[in-house]
Steps between C-alpha positions, in 0.01 A plus 500: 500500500658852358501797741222770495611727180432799696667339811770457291508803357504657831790266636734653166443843616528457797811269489631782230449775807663249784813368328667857466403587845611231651835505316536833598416424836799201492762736362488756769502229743773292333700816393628612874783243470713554787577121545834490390551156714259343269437440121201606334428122415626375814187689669250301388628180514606549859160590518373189384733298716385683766108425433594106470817401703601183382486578133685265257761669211240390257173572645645810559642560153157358339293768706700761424530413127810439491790208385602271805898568393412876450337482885783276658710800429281772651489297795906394514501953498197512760675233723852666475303825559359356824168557424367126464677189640450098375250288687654137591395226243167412575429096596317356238758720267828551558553644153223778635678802696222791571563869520469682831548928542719587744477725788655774284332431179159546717629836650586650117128399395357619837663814429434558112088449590514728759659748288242441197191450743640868693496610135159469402412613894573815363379492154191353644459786766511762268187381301145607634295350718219363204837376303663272791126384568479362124805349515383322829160410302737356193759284678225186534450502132921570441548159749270315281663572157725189441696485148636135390830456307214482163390826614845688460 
């Protein structure tokens, strides 16, 4: 069953209006780059790591859309950066070695949200009142927008 034309039509503008702000919105965020202790890329995938200690290489590399080789080395930097360690081997396989952040690689993430969340504190502040209130009203229906890999 197709989509409501008019529903649809309404999603494309709509989308068409979002995707700039949004960007926008991400670049202001992502342009105060004062982390100097950690790569651009590194960011996220500490992130990641950080959202599901244990993490294989591979999982890992096939989340992130990226080669397992091409992720080994990110992590050999990340490791020798101290900002993940190696789990031990689990039982069942010993090949399998997951991917833990460290104290430190915690602290730089802690530190870069609070930085970006402060950020839009004070962007946020300086809108009106009816603004911030229809931004409150549109975060349920920004949670529920989920795009697959088919999607992109």
């Amino acid at each position: 069953m197709s989509p409501n034309p008019s529903a649809e039509a309404d999603a494309r503008e709509l989308a068409e209006q979002l995707r700039p702000a949004l960007r926008r919105l991400f670049r202001q965020l992502r342009r105060q780059q004062d982390d100097h202790d950690i790569s651009p890329l590194h960011a996220p995938l500490l992130l990641t790591i950080l959202e599901n200690p244990g993490i294989g290489v591979g999982e890992l590399a096939q989340l992130e859309g990226l080669r397992s080789p091409t992720m080994t080395g990110h992590i050999n930097s990340m490791v020798a950066a101290g900002l993940v360690k190696r789990t031990e081997p689990t039982e069942g396989d010993r090949r399998r070695v997951g991917l833990m952040a460290t104290p430190h690689g915690r602290a730089l993430i802690d530190a870069k949200r609070k930085r970006r969340t402060d950020q839009l504190i004070r962007a946020l502040a300086q809108l009106s009142t009816e603004s911030r209130a229809t931004l409150w009203a549109a975060i349920p229906a920004l949670n529920d927008i989920e795009l697959n890999d088919t999607d992109a």
